[in-house]
N, C-alpha and C positions, 0 to 999 in steps of 0.2 A: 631487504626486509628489516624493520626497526627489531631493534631488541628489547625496546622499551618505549614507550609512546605515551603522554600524560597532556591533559585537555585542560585549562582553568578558567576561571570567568572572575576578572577583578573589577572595582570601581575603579573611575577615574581618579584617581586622591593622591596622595604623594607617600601614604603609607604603602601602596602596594608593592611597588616595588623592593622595598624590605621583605614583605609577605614573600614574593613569589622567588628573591633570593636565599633565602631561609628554605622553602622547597629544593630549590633544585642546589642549595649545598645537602643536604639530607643525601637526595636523588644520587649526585656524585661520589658522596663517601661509600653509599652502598653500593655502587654498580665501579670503584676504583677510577674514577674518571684521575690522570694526572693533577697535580693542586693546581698548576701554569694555566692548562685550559680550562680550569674550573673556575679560577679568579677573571681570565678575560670575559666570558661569556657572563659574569657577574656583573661586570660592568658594562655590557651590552647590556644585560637585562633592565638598569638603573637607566642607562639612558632612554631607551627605547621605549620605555614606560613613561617617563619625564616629557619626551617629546609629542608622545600623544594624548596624555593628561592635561599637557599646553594648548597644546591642538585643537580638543574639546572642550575644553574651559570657557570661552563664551557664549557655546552654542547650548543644544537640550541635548546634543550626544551622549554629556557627563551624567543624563543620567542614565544612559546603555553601557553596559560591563565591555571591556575590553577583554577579548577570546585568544587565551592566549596556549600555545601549540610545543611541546617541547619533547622532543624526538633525540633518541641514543641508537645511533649502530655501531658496528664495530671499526668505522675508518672516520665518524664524526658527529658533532651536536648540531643539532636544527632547533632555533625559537624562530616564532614563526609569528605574532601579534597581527591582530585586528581589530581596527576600534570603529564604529561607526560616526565618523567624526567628519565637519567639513573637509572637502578635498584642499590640500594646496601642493604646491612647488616644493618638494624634497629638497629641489637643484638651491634652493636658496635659505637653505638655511643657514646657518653663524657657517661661514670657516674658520677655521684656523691657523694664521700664519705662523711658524716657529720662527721663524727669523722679525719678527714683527718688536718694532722700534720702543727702544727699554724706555724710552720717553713716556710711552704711553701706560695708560692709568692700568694698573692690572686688572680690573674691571672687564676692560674691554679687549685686553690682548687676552683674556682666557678665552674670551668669546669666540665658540664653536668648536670647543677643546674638544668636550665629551664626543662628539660627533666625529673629529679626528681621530682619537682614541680606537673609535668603535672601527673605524678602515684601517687600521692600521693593525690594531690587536687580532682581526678577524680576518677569516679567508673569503668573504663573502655575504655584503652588505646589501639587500635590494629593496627600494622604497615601490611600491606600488600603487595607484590609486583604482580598487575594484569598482566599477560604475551601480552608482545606487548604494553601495554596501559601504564603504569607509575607503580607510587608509591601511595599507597592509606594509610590517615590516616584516623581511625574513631575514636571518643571520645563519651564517654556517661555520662553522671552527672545524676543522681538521683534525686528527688525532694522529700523533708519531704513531707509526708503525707497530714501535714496540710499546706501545698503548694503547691497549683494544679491549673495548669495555667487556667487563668483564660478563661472560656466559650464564643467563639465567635459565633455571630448571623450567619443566612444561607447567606452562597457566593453570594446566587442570589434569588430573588423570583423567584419561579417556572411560567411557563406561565401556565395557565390553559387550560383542552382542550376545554370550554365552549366558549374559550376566541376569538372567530371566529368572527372576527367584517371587512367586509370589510368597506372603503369609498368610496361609490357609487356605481354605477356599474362597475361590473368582463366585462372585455372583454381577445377575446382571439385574440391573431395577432403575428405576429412574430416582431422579435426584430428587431429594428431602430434606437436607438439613444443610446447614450455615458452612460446618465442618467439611462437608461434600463438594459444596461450591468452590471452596477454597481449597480443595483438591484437585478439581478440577481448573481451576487458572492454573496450580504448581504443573499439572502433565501439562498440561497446554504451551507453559514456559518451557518444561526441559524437552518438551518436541520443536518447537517453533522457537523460540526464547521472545520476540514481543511482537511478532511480525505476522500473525494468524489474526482473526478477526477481533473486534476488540469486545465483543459480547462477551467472551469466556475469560476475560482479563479482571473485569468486576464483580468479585464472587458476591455482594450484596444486591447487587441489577442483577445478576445470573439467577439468586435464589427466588426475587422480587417477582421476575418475570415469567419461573415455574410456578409459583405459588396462585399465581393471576391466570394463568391458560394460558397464556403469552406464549409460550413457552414450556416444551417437554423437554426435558436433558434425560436420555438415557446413559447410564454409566456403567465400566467394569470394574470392580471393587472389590481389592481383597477384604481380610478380615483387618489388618491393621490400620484400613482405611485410607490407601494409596490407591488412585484413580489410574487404572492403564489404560482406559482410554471412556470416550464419547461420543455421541452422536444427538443429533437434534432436531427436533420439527419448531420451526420457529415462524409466527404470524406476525404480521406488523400490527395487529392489536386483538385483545381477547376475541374478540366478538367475532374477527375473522373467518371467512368458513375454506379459506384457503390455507397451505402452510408448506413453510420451505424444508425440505429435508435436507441436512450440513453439517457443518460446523464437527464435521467429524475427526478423528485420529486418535490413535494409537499410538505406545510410547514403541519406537523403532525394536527395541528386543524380543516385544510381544507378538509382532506382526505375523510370524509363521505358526500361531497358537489359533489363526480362525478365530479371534475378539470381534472385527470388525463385522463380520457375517451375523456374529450371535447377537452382535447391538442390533443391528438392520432385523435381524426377526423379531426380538424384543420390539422394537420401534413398530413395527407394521402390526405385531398383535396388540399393540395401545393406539394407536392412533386412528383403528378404522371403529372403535368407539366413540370417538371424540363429535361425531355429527359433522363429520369436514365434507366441502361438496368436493374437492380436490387437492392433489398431492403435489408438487414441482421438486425438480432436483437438480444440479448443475456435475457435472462429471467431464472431468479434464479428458485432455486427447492425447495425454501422452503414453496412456495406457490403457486398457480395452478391459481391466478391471471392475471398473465399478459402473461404466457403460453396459457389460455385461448384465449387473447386479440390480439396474434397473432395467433392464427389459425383461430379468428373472421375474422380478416383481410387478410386473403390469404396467410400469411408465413408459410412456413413447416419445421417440423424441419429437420434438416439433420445433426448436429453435436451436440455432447457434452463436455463442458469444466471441467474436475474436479476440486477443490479447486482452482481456477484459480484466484482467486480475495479473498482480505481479507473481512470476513462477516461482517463492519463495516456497511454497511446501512441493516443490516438483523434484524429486531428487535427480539430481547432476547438473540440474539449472547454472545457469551462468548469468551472475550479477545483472540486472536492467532487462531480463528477459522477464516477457510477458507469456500466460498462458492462456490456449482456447479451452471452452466448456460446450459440451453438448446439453442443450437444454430438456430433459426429460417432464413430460408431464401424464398423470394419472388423476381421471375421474371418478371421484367415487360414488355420487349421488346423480339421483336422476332429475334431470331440468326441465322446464319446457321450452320448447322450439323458440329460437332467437332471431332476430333481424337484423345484421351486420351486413356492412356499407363493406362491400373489396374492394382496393386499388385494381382497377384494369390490368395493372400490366400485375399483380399477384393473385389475380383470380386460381390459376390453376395450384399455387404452388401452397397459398392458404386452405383452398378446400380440399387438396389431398393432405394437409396438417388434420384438417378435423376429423376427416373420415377415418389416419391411422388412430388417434382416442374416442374413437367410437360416438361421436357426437354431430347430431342433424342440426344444419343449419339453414335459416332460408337469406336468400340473398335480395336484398332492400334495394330499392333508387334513389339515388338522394333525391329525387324532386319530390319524393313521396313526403306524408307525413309519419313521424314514427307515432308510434303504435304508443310508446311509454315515455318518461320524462325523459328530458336530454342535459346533461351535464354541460358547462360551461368551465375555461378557464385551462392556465399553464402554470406547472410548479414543476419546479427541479430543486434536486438533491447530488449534492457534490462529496465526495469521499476524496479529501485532498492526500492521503496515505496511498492510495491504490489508484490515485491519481482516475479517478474516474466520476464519468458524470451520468443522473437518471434523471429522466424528464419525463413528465405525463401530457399530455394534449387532448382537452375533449374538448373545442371548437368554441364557439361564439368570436362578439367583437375584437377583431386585430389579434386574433391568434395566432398569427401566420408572426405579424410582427414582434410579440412578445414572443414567439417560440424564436426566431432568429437574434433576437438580441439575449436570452439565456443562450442561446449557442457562439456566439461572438464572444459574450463572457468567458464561456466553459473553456475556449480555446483562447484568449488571453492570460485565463490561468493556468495553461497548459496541463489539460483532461488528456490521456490518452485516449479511453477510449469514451464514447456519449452513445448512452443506451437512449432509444425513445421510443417512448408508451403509447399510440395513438388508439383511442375508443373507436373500436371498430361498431360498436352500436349508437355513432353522432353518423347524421346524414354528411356532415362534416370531409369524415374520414377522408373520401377519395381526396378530396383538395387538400385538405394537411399533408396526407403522404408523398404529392405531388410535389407542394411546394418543400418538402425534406427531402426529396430526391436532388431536386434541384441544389440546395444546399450540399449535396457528397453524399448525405445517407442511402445507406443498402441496406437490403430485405436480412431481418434475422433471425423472424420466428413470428409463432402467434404463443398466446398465451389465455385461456379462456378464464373468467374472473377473477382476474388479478387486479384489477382498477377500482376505485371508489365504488359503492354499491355493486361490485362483483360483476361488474365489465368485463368482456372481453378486451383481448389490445392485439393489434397489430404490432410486431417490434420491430426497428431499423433502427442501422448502429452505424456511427463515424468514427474513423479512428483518425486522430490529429499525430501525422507524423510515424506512425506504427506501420509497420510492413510485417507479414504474417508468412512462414514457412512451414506450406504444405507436408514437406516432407517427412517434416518431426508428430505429424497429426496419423494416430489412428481413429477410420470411424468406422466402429461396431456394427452399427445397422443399415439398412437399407434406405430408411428416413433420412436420417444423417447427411447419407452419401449425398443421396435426391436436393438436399438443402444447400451443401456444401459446392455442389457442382453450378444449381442456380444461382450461388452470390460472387463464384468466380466468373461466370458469364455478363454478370451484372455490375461488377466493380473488381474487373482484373486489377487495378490500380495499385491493391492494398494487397497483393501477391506477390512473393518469390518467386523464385523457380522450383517445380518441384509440383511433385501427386501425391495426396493424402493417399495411405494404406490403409 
């Protein structure tokens, strides 16, 4: 494990190299590197810079910063340079002969000195060329035994969990002012540090979006005006009569204090004033907590998200894992009777979704006429962070084809997971979800007006290269279970081994 590890971004020019030698003499006096291996790796840094500022010189590379990597442990130095530059031939560049004929002009006997220099001063020289990305050089020096850089203290004290100190009194309220918002990204950061969603990261959009309807933030706040935690009903726009309940946590010392509980009651005695015809919520399966919390509260589940989200708030996650969500939804208003188109082969497993949220529906033929307007067209939405892709589908011409070519896309940019939206009220329907089967997608929920003008949707979800272990899944309810047993019968494929508990 490095003991010290520094990242730089230079221009191509011939001053940098002074720059980034000037650093890493700095770097070496304080961490005691020996002067011998401080001066060779100097002059690797001089060449190594020289040959890919050459390199890029005729191209438009020069004007992309060369990434450069410089790493201390206790047995060696690593630089590591990247330049996004034409590829060429390493193998040919200048040699240098030392026995080379005193005749010759000294011009061209130093020719490919610095590059001798660099194998011979160094333990380990490797040109690379990364496909699509540039030219990569790495350099390794070794350190005598009895020069081992020298030991730095820890990056940070730890915060302790004892360390639960409010000022004053906790109140719970929703969020109001500039000051609040901007407390609410600081907890956000010292829970997650940037890696939680990025609504709570912009306390100016955060405030913008409360202040519009957009958007409720409930907050925990002491009196010196430190956020311990959040939660939130968030719409994809004012007018929405849908809204997602999220975007929640707590700072880790607080969590045995019951904040999260007192936010969720806060939240539910604001929001069933707000005129919403319904509520949704997503709750992980790694724990039976907050699955719990919504069937307390009236939500049922009705869909399920696989690997949909990376498991960065999952505690004990392991780097590159993905996690599943149970998709919870509550009605709060009454509708009238709807005409939704079902896929054949999800007839049973959609109308036992409606009938656990308490809502009739009648079931349409497509040959029929509908009753009301029919939406047209396909749009998707990419989250390149969470690597994930959402798509909507309500029918008309070549929908089949524009829905396949955003999914050839999604998985060119390698989407893990592709959520899609299909209007179960376009006579459409059945032939959409048909030809999305065919494509890999599996059944993953309903969702009642969540789509443009407060659609119902059909959900089926692809995952591009994710495989999904049951084992690590708890699911709370009955619903759930019922869901979760239908999409392994229907798409073993994207399974481990293993039975959800």
């Amino acid at each position: 494990m490095p003991l010290y590890k520094a990242n730089l971004k230079v221009e191509h020019d011939a001053i940098s190299f002074r720059a980034v030698q000037r650093f890493f003499d700095s770097l070496c006096g304080d961490l005691a590197v020996p002067a011998r291996e401080k001066l060779d790796m100097e002059l690797a840094i001089e060449e190594g810079v020289m040959y890919l500022v050459e390199a890029a010189a005729a191209t438009d590379a020069a004007c992309q910063p060369i990434d450069i990597s410089i790493e201390f442990d206790n047995s060696s130095i690593t630089i590591t340079m990247l330049s996004p530059c034409r590829p060429f031939d390493h193998g040919s560049l200048p040699q240098y002969d030392p026995g080379a004929a005193a005749a010759e002009e000294a011009e061209s006997a130093s020719s490919g000195l610095g590059s001798f220099l660099m194998f011979k001063k160094l333990d380990s020289v490797q040109w690379r060329y990364i496909e699509k990305t540039g030219m990569q050089l790495t350099m390794r020096k070794m350190l005598p035994a009895s020069a081992a850089v020298r030991e730095r203290g820890p990056k940070g004290a730890a915060r302790p969990e004892s360390a639960a100190e409010l000022a004053g009194a906790l109140s719970i309220r929703p969020l109001k002012t500039e000051k609040e918002a901007l407390a609410v990204s600081i907890c956000a950061y010292d829970v997650y540090k940037y890696a939680y969603k990025d609504v709570v990261y912009y306390p100016a959009q955060l405030l913008e979006d409360n202040l519009s309807g957009k958007m409720l933030s409930m907050i925990a706040i002491d009196e010196a005006g430190k956020v311990i935690g959040h939660y939130a009903l968030v719409k994809n726009a004012p007018q929405e009569r849908i809204g997602e309940l999220g975007a929640a946590f707590v700072r880790p010392e607080f969590r045995k204090h019951n904040i999260f509980m007192q936010l969720c009651d806060a939240m539910h005695e604001n929001f069933e004033g707000l005129g919403l015809d319904g509520v949704f919520s997503l709750s992980v399966t790694s724990h039976a907590s907050t699955q719990r919390h919504s069937e307390r509260t009236g939500r049922k589940t009705t869909g399920i998200r696989l690997a949909s989200a990376p498991a960065v708030f999952v505690e004990g996650a392991k780097p590159g894992e993905r996690v599943t969500s149970v998709v919870n939804y509550r009605q709060l208003s009454r509708r009238p009777l709807k005409t939704i188109y079902i896929p054949g082969r999800y007839r049973d497993i959609v109308l036992s979704a409606y009938g656990d949220i308490g809502l009739d529906v009648r079931q349409g033929s497509p040959d029929e006429e509908p009753a009301g307007s029919v939406l047209q067209g396909v749009s998707c939405k990419n989250d390149f962070v969470w690597r994930r892709s959402s798509m909507e589908v309500y029918g008309g011409p070549n929908s089949q084809g524009k829905l396949q070519a955003y999914f050839e896309l999604a998985l060119e940019q390698k989407m893990a997971s592709i959520v899609l939206a299909v209007d179960l009220e376009n006579p459409d329907a059945p032939l959409i979800a048909e030809f999305a089967s065919g494509l890999g997608f599996f059944y993953s929920g309903v969702m009642p007006g969540c789509l443009k003008g407060g659609r119902d949707a059909l959900h089926m979800q692809y995952l591009n290269g994710e495989t999904v272990d049951t084992s690590k899944m708890i699911l709370y309810t009955d619903s759930a279970k019922r869901i979760m047993d239908f999409i392994m019968r229907e798409a073993p494929r994207v399974f481990e081994k293993g039975e959800p508990r």
